[in-house]
C-alpha positions as a LaTeX table, in Angstrom:
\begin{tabular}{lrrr}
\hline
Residue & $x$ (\AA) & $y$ (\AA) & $z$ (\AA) \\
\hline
Unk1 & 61.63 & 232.14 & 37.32 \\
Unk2 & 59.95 & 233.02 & 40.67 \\
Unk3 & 58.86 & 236.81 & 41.86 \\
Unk4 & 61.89 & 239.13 & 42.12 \\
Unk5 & 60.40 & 242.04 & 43.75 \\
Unk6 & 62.29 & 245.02 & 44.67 \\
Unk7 & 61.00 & 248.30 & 46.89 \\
Unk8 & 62.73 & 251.22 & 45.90 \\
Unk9 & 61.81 & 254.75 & 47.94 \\
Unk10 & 58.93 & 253.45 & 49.33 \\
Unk11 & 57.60 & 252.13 & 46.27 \\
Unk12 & 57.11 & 248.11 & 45.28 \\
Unk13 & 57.90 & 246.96 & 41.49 \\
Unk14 & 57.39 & 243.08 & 40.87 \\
Unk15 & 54.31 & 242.86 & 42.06 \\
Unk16 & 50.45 & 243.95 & 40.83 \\
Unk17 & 50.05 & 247.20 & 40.18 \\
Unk18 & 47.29 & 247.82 & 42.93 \\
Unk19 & 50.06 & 246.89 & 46.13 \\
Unk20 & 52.88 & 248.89 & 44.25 \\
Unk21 & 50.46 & 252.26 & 43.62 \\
Unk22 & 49.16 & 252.02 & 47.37 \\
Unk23 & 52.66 & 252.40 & 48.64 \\
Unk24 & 53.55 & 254.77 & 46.40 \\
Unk25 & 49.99 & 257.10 & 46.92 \\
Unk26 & 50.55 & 256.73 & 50.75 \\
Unk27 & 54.37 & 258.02 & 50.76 \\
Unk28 & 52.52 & 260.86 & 48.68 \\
Unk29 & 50.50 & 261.96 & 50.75 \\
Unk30 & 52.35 & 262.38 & 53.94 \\
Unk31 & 51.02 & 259.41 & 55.76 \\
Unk32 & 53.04 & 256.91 & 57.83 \\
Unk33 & 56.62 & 256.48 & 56.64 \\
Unk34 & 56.80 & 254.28 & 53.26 \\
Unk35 & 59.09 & 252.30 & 54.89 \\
Unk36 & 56.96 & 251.38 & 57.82 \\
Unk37 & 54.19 & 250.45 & 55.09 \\
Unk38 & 56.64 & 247.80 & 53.73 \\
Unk39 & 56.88 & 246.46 & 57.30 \\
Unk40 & 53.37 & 245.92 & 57.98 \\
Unk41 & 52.63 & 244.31 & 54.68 \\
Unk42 & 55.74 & 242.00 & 55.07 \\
Unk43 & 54.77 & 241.48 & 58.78 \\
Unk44 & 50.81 & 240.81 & 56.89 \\
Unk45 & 52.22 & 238.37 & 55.25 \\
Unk46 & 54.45 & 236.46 & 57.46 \\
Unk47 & 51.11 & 236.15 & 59.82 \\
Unk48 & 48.51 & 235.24 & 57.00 \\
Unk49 & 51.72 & 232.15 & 56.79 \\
Unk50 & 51.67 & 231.83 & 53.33 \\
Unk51 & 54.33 & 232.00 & 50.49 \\
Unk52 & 54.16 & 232.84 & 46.81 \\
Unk53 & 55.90 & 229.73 & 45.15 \\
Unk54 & 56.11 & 230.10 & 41.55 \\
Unk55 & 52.08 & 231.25 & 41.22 \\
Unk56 & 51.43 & 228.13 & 43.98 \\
Unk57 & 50.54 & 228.77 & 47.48 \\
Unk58 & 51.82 & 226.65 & 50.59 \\
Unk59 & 51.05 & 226.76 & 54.02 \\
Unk60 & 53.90 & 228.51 & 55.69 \\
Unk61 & 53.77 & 226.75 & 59.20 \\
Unk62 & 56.13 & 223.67 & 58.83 \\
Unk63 & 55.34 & 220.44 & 60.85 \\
Unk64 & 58.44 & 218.29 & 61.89 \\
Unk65 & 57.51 & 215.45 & 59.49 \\
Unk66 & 60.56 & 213.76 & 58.83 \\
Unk67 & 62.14 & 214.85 & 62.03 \\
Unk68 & 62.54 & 211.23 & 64.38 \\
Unk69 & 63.06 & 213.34 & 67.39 \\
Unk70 & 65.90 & 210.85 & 68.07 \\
Unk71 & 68.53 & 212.15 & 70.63 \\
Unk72 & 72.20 & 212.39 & 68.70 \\
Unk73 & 74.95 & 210.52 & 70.58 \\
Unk74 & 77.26 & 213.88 & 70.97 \\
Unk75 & 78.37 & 213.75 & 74.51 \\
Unk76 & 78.14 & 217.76 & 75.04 \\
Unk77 & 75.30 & 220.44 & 74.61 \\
Unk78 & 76.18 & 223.98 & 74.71 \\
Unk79 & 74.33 & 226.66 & 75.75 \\
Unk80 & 74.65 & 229.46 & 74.04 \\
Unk81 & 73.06 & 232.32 & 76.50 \\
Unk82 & 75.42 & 230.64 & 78.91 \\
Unk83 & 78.60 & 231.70 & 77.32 \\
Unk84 & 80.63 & 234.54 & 78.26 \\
Unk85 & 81.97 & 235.78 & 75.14 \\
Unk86 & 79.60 & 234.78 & 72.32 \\
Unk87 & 82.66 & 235.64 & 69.75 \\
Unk88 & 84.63 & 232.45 & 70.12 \\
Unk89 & 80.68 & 230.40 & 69.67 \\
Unk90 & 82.88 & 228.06 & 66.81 \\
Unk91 & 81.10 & 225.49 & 64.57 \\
Unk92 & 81.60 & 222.50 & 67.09 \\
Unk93 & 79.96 & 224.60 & 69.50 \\
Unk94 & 77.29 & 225.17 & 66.50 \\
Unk95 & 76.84 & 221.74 & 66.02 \\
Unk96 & 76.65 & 220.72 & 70.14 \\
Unk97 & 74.19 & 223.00 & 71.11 \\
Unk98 & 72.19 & 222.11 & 73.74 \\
Unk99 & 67.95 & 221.54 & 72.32 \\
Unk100 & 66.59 & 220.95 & 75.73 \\
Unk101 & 64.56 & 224.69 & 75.76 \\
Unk102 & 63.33 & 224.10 & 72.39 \\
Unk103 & 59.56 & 223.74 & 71.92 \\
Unk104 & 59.37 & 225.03 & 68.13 \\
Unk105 & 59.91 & 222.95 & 65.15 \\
Unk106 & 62.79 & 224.61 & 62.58 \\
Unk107 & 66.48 & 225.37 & 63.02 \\
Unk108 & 67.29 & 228.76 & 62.53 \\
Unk109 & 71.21 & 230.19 & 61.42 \\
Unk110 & 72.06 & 233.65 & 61.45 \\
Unk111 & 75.37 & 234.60 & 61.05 \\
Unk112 & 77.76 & 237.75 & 61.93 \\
Unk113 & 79.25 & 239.69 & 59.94 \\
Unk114 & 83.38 & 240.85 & 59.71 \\
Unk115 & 84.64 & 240.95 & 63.66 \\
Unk116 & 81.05 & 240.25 & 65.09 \\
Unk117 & 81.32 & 243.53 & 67.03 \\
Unk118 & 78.85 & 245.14 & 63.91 \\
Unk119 & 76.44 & 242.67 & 64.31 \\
Unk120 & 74.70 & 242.85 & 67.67 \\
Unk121 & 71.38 & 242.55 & 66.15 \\
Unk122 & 72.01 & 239.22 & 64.82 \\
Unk123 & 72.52 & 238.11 & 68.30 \\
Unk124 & 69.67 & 239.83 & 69.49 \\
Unk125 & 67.59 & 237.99 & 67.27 \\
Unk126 & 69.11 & 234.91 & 68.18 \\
Unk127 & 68.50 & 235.80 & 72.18 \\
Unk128 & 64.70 & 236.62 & 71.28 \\
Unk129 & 64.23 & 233.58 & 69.44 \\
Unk130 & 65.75 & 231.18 & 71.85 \\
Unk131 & 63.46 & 232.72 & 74.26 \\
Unk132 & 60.55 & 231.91 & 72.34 \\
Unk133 & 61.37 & 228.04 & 72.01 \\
Unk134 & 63.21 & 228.31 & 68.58 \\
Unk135 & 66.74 & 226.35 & 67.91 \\
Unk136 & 68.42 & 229.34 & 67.07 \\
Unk137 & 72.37 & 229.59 & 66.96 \\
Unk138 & 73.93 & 232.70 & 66.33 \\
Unk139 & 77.79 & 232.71 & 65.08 \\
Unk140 & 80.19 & 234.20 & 62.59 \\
Unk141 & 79.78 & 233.71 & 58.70 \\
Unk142 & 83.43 & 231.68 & 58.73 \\
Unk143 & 81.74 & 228.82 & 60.70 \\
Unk144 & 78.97 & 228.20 & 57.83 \\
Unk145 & 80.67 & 225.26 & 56.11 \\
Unk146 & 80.90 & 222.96 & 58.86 \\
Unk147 & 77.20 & 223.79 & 59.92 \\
Unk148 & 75.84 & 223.03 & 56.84 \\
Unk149 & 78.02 & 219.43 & 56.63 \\
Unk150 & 76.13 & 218.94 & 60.08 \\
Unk151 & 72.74 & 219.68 & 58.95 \\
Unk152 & 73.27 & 217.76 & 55.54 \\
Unk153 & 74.58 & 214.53 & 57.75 \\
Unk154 & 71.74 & 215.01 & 59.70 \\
Unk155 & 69.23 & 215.15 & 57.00 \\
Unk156 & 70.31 & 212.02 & 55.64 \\
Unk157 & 69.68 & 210.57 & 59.58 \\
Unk158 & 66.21 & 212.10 & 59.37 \\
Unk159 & 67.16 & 214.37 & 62.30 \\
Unk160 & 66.60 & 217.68 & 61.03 \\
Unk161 & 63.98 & 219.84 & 62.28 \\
Unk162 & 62.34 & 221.60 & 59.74 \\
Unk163 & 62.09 & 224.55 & 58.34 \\
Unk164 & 65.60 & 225.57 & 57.97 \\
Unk165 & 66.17 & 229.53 & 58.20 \\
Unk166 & 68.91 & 231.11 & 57.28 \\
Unk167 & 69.48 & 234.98 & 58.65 \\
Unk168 & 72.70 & 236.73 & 57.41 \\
Unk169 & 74.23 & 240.37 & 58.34 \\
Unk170 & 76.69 & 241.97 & 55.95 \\
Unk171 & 79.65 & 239.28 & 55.04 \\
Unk172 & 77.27 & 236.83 & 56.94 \\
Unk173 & 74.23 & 238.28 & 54.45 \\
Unk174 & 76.88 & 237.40 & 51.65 \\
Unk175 & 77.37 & 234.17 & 53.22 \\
Unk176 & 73.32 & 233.43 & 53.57 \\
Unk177 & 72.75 & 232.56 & 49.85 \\
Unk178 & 75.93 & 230.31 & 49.48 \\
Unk179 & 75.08 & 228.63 & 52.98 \\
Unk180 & 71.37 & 228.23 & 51.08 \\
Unk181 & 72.48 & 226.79 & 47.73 \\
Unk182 & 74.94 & 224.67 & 49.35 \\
Unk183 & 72.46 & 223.02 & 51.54 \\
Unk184 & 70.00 & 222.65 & 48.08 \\
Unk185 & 72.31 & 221.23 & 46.16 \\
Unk186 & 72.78 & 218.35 & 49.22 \\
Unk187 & 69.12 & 218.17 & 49.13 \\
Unk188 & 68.51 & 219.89 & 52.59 \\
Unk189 & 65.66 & 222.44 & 51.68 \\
Unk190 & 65.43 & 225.99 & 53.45 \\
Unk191 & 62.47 & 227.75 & 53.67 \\
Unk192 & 63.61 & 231.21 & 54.11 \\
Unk193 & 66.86 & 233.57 & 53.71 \\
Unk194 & 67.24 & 236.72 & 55.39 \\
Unk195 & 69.67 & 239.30 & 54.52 \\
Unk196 & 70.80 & 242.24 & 56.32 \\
Unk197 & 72.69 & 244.56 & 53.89 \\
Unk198 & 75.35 & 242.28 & 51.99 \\
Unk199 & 78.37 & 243.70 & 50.06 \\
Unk200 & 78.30 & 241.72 & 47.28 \\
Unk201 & 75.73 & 240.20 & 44.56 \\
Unk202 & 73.95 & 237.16 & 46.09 \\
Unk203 & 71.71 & 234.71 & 44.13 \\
Unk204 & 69.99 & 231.93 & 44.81 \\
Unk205 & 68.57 & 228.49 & 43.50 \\
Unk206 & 65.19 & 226.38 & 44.02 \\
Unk207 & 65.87 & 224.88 & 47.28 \\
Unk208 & 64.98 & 228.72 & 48.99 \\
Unk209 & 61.06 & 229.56 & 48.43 \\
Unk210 & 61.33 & 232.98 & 49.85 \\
Unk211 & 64.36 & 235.34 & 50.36 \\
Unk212 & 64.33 & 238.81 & 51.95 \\
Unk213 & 67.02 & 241.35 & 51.55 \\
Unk214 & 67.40 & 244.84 & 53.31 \\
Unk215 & 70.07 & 246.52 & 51.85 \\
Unk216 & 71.78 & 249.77 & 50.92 \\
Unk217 & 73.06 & 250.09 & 47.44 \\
Unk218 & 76.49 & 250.00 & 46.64 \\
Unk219 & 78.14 & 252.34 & 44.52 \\
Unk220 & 80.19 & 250.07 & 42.64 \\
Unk221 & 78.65 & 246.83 & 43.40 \\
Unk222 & 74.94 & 245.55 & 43.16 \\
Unk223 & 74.45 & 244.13 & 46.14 \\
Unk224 & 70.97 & 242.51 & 45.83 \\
Unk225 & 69.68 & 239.43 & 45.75 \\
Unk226 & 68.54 & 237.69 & 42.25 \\
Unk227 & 67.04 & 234.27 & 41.16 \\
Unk228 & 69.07 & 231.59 & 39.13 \\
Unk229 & 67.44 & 230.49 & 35.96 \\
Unk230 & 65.83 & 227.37 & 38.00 \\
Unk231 & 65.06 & 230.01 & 41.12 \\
Unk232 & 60.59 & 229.43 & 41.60 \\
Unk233 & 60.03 & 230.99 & 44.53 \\
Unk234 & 60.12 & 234.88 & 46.00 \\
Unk235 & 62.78 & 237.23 & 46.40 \\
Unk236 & 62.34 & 241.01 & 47.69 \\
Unk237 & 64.66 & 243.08 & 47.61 \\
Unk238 & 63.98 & 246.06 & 49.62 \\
Unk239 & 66.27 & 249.55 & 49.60 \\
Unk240 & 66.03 & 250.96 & 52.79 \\
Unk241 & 67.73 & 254.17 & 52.37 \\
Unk242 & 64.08 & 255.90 & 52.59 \\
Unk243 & 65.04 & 256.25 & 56.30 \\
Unk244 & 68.54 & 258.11 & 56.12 \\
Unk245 & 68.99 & 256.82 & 59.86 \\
Unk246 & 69.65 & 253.45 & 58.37 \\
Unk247 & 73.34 & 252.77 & 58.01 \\
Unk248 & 75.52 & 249.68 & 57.19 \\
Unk249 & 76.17 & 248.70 & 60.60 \\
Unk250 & 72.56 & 249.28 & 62.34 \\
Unk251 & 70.10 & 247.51 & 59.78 \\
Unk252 & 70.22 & 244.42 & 61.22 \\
Unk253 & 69.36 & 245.79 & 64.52 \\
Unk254 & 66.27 & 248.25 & 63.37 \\
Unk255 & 63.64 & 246.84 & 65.70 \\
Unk256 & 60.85 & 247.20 & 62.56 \\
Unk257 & 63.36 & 245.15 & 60.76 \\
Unk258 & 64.09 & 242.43 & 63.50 \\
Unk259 & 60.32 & 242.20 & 64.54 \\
Unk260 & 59.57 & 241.61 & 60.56 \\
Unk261 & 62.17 & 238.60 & 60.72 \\
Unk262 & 61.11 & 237.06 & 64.01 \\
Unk263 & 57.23 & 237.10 & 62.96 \\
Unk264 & 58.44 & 235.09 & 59.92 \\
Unk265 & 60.19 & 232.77 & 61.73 \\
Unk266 & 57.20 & 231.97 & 64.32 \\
Unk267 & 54.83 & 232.31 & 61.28 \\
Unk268 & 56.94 & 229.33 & 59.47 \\
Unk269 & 57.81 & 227.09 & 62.84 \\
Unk270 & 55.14 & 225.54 & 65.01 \\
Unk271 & 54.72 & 224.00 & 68.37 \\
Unk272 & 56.05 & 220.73 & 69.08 \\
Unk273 & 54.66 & 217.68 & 70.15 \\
Unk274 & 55.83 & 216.92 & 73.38 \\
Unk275 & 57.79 & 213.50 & 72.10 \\
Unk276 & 59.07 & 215.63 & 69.38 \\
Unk277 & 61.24 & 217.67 & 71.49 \\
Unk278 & 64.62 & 217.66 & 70.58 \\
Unk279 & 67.45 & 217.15 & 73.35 \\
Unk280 & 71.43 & 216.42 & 73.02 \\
Unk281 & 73.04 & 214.14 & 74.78 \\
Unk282 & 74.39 & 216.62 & 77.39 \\
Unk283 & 70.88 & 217.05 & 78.81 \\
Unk284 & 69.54 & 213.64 & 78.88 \\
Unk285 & 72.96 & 213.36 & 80.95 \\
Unk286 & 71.91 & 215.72 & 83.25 \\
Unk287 & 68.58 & 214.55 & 83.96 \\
Unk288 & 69.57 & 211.29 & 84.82 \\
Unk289 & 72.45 & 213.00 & 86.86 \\
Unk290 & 69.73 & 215.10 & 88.82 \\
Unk291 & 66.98 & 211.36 & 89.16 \\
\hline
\end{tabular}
């Protein structure tokens, strides 16, 4: 069993005594919000790049070892800033997204919740990643299936770029640990799971070293994140009803929260190699169009 840590009120359980008791002495005393302490330490983390597997420590950068760089043979690439209504993004549209901007190693998922409209942040996220050089596609938690029989085909090819990040608002934070432990069991590993308030009880197996989950409990469901009996790596489980602003349809875009997830996810990719960069077929098409 890996570290299940969980931050109620400000104050961390799971962990040594000394990081839990700061917390809690700070939120004591009046100082900055609790909350906001949980940030910076997460955020502390995700820049120091490491991650607590098991007692072990691995580097969290990820090269693209394993990754050919070899160009698919799908004859579109979508772009998906491009697109005029980001609700009908599909899986085939998932799948044929255009690479030619990316400059990071990793592929990053996050997924809507029920009717996309609540999840804006997730496709703020997506936006702000793009724009940084990451492969991130941004769609709604019924498209996860098909995705992940992409990325498993692909693995077998040697053309996935890892690490694989998985980032999941309400049914789409439900969604985040199956898409995870679906992609394990095909031997595609993911190096981190975000979730953004799910509805139900998630867990999740060894092929996820760390998950994070911002939630607000449920009164008649626990709606946190645990380990299965083979689970090694980290889980934290963080309350965020210290800030009563925080509701069911706005934690996923709380920019403390967001900047948390996008430092991760820069902390665990890193640049590519100029041959590395990966390209669909649509945009070696249109290079050689343009010659």
């Amino acid at each position: 069993m890996g570290n299940i840590i969980s931050i109620e009120n400000g104050v961390i359980s799971g962990l040594g005594s000394g990081l839990g008791s700061g917390l809690e002495s700070n939120s004591r005393q009046g100082g900055k919000s609790p909350l906001k302490s949980v940030m910076r330490l997460l955020l502390a983390g995700s820049l120091a790049g490491t991650l607590v597997l098991g007692g072990c420590a691995t580097s969290g950068s990820s090269s693209s070892a394993g990754f050919s760089g070899r160009v698919s043979d799908r004859a579109v690439g979508i772009d998906f800033d491009r697109i005029k209504d980001i609700d009908e993004i599909g899986p085939v549209d998932v799948i044929n997204r255009s690479r030619g901007n990316v400059t990071r190693t990793g592929e990053v998922y996050l997924m809507r919740g029920l009717a996309n409209v609540f999840s804006r942040g997730i496709d703020k996220m997506a936006r702000d990643l793009r724009e940084s050089g990451v492969d991130a596609a941004n769609f709604s938690y019924t498209s996860w299936k098909p995705v992940a029989d992409d990325i498993i085909a692909r693995a077998a090819r040697k053309e996935v770029s890892y690490p694989v990040i998985i980032i999941g608002h309400s049914l789409g934070a439900n969604e985040s640990s199956k898409f995870a432990n679906y992609l394990e069991k095909n031997k595609v590993k993911v190096a981190l799971v975000v979730a953004f308030d799910p509805v139900e009880t998630g867990k999740v197996g060894p092929g996820s070293p760390e998950v994070i989950n911002y939630y607000l409990p449920k009164q008649k469901t626990d709606n946190r994140i645990l380990a299965n009996e083979d689970f090694r790596g980290k889980i934290t489980n963080i309350n965020v009803t210290v800030d009563e602003t925080i509701t069911h349809t706005n934690v996923e875009k709380n920019p403390e929260f967001q900047a948390a997830t996008i430092s991760k996810v820069m902390a665990l990719t890193s640049k590519l190699k100029s041959d590395k960069r990966t390209r669909s077929q649509n945009d070696i098409m249109v290079e050689a169009m343009q010659k």
